[in-house]
C-alpha positions as CSV (number, residue, x, y, z in Angstrom):
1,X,0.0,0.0,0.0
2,X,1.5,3.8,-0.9
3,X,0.3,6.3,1.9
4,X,0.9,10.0,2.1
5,X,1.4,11.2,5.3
6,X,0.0,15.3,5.7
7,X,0.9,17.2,8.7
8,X,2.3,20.4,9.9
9,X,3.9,18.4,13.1
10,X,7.2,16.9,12.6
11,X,5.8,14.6,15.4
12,X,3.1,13.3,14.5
13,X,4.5,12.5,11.0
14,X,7.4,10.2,12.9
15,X,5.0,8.5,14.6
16,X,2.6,7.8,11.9
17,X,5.5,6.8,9.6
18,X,6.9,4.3,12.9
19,X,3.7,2.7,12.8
20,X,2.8,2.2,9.1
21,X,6.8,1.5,8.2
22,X,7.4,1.5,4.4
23,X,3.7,2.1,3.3
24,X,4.7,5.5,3.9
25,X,5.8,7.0,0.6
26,X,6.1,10.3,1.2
27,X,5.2,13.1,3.9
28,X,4.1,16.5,3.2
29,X,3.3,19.4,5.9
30,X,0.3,21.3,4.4
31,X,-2.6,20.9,1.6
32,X,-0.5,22.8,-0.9
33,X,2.4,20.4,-0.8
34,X,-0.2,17.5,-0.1
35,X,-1.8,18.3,-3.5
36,X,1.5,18.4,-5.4
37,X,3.5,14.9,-3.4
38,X,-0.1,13.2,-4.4
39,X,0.3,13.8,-8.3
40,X,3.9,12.8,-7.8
41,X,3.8,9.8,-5.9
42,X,0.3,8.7,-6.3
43,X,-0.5,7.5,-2.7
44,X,-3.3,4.9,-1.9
45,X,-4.4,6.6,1.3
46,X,-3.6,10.1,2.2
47,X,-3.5,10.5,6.1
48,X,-4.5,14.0,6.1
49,X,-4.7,16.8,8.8
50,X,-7.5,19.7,9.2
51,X,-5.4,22.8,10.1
52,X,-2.6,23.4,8.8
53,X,-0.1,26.3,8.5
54,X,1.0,25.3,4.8
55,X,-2.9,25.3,3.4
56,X,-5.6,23.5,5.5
57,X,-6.8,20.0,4.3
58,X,-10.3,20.9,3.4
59,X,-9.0,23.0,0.9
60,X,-6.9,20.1,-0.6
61,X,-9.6,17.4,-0.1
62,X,-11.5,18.3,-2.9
63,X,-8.2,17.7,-5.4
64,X,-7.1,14.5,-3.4
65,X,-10.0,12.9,-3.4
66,X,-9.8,13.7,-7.2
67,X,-6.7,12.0,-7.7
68,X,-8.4,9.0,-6.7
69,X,-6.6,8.9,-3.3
70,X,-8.7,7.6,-0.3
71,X,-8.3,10.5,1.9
72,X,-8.9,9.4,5.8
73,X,-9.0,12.4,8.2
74,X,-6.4,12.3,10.7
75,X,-6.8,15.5,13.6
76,X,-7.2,16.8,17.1
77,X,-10.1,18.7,14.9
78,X,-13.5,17.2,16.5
79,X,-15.5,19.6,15.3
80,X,-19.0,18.3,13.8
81,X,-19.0,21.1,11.2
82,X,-15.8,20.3,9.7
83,X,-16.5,16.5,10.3
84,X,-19.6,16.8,8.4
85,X,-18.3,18.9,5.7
86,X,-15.2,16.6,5.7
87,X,-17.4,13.4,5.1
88,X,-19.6,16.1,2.4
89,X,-16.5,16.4,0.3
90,X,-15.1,12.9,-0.2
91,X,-13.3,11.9,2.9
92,X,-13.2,8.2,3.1
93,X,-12.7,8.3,7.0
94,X,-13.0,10.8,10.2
95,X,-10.1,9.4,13.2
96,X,-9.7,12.4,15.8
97,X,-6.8,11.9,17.8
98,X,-6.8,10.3,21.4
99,X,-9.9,8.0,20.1
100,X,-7.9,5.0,18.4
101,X,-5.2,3.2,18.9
102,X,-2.1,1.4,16.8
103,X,-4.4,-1.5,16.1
104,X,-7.5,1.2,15.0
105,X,-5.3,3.2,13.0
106,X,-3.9,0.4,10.6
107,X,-7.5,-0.8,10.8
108,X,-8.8,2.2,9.5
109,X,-6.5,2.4,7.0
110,X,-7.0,-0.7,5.5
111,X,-10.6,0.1,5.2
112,X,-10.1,3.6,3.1
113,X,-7.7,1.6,0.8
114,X,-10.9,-0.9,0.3
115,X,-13.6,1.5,0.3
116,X,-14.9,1.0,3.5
117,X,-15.8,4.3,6.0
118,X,-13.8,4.6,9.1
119,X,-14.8,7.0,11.7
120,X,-13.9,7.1,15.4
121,X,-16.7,8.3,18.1
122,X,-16.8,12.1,18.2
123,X,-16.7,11.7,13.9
124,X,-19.5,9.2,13.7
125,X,-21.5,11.3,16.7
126,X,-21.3,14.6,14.7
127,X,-22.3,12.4,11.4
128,X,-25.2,10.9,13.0
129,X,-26.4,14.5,14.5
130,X,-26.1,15.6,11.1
131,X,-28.1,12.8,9.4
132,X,-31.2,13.2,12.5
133,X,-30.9,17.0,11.6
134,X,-31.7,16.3,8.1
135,X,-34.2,14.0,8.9
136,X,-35.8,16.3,10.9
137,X,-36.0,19.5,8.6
138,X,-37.3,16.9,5.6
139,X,-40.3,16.0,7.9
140,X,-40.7,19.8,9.0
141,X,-40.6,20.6,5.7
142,X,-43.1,18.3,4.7
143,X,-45.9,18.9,7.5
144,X,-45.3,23.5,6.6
145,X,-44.3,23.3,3.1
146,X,-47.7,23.3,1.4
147,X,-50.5,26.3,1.9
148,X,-53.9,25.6,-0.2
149,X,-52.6,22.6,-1.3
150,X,-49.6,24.2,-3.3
151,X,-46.4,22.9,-2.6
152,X,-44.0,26.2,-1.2
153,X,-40.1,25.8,-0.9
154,X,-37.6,28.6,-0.2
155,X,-35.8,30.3,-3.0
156,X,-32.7,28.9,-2.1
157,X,-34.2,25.1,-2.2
158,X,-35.4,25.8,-5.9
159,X,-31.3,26.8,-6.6
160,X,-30.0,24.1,-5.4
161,X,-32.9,21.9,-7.3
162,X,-31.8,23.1,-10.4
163,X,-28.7,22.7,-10.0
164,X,-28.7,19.2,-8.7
165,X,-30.9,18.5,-12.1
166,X,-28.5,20.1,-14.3
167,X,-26.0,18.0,-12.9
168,X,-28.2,15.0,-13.3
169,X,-28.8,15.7,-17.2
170,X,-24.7,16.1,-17.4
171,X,-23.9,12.8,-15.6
172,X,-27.2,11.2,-17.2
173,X,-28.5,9.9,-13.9
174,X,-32.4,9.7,-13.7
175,X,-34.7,11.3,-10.5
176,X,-34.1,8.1,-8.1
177,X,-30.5,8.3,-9.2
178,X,-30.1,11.9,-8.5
179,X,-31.9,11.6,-5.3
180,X,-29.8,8.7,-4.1
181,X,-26.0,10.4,-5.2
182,X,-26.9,13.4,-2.8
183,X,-28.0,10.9,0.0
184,X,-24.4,9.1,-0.8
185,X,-22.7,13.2,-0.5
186,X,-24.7,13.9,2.7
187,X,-23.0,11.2,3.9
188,X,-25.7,8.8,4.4
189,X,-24.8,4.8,4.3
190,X,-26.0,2.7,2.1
191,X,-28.6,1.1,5.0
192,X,-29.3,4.9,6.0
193,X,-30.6,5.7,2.2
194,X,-32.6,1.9,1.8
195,X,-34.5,3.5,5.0
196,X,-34.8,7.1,3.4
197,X,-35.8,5.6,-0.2
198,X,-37.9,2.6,1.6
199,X,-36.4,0.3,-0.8
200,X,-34.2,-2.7,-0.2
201,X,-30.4,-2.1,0.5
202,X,-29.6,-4.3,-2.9
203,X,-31.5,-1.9,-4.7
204,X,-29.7,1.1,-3.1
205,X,-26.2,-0.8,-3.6
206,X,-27.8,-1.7,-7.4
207,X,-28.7,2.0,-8.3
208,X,-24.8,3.4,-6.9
209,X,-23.2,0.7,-8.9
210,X,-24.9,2.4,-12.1
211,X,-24.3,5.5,-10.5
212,X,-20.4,5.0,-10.1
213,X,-20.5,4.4,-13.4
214,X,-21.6,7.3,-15.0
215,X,-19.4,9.4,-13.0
216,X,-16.1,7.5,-14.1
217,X,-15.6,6.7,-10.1
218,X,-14.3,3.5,-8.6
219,X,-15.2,4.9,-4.9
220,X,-17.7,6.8,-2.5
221,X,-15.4,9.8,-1.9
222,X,-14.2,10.2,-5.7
223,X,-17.8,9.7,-6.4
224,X,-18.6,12.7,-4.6
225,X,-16.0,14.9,-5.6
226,X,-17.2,14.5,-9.1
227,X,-21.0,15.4,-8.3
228,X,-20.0,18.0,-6.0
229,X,-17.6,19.5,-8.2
230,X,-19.6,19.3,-11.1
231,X,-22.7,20.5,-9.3
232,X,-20.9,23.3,-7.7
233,X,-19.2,24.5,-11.3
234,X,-23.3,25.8,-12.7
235,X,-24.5,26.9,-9.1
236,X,-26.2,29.8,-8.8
237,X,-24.6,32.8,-6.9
């Protein structure tokens, strides 16, 4: 496995490379020089920090993630807006620091490299909050968002429903499609959007195979740096 180790402590970039030995292929101590090692070495997994004095990694975790790189999250930085918005642009993993151990950490990594979504507690608690809050404004907005029988939604909403379906007619996803890829960049599981869809998690799994497809993406985080990206480039201002 090639990893990429990103951050701004000297520290914590001995450590990590003691523990994952020759997996490490390179180290880099902000999102600038993160960006640039990753095009040069083409890491696996990038091990990636949230604050940094060399460029933060939210800024660089739309391009890594692009690379095709799993990106996992590797911080003190608990916070559940960044975590959220972390998870929102293609981060294959949340770990704050203090929460795992030696075992967890090569754990976790193993799981990026395959795909899989690895998030210690204070990451998955700030996910889950975010998922409920979501929950809860869709039903709010269903039992107040009608008057007279005519449906009402907030200017805002109608921007960002345009430009979710001109991203569907440039990817060539249909409704359900569209509905289910921004389920998959709220960071919803696959179980999460079966429940939220009421279908069957083999036809959740069935319709993000298809889905993968048509964005050119072998992963859930490159996935959603492609529909984000693309969805972003025709928003509205």
């Amino acid at each position: 496995m090639r990893i990429l180790v990103v951050d701004d402590s000297a520290v914590v970039r001995a450590a990590l490379r003691a523990v994952l030995g020759t997996d490490v292929v390179g180290e880099a101590r902000g999102g600038v020089e993160a960006v640039a090692a990753a095009r040069r070495l083409h890491p696996e997994v990038v091990l990636l920090d949230v604050r940094m004095p060399g460029g933060g990694g939210l800024a660089a975790l739309p391009e890594l993630v692009a690379s095709g790189a799993a990106v996992l999250m590797l911080t003190y930085s608990g916070e559940g807006d960044v975590v959220r918005e972390a998870v929102r642009m293609g981060a294959a993993g949340y770990l704050v620091h203090g929460e795992f151990d030696t075992a967890g950490l090569t754990a976790a990594v193993r799981d990026a490299a395959s795909g899989r979504a690895h998030l210690t507690p204070t990451a998955a608690t700030a996910v889950l909050a975010g998922v409920r809050a979501a929950a809860e404004g869709a039903a709010e907005g269903a039992a107040q968002g009608t008057a007279g029988g005519v449906p009402l939604q907030p200017q805002r909403n109608l921007h960002l429903q345009s430009d979710v379906g001109d991203a569907r007619a440039r990817f060539g996803l249909s409704q359900r499609e569209g509905q289910i890829m921004e389920l998959v960049a709220d960071g919803l599981s696959n179980p999460q959007i079966a429940a939220a869809c009421f279908v069957s998690e083999k036809t959740v799994k069935n319709h993000i195979n298809r889905i993968f497809a048509k964005l050119g993406a072998t992963r859930r985080g490159q996935a959603i740096a492609v529909w984000l990206g693309r969805r972003r480039a025709g928003a509205c201002p």
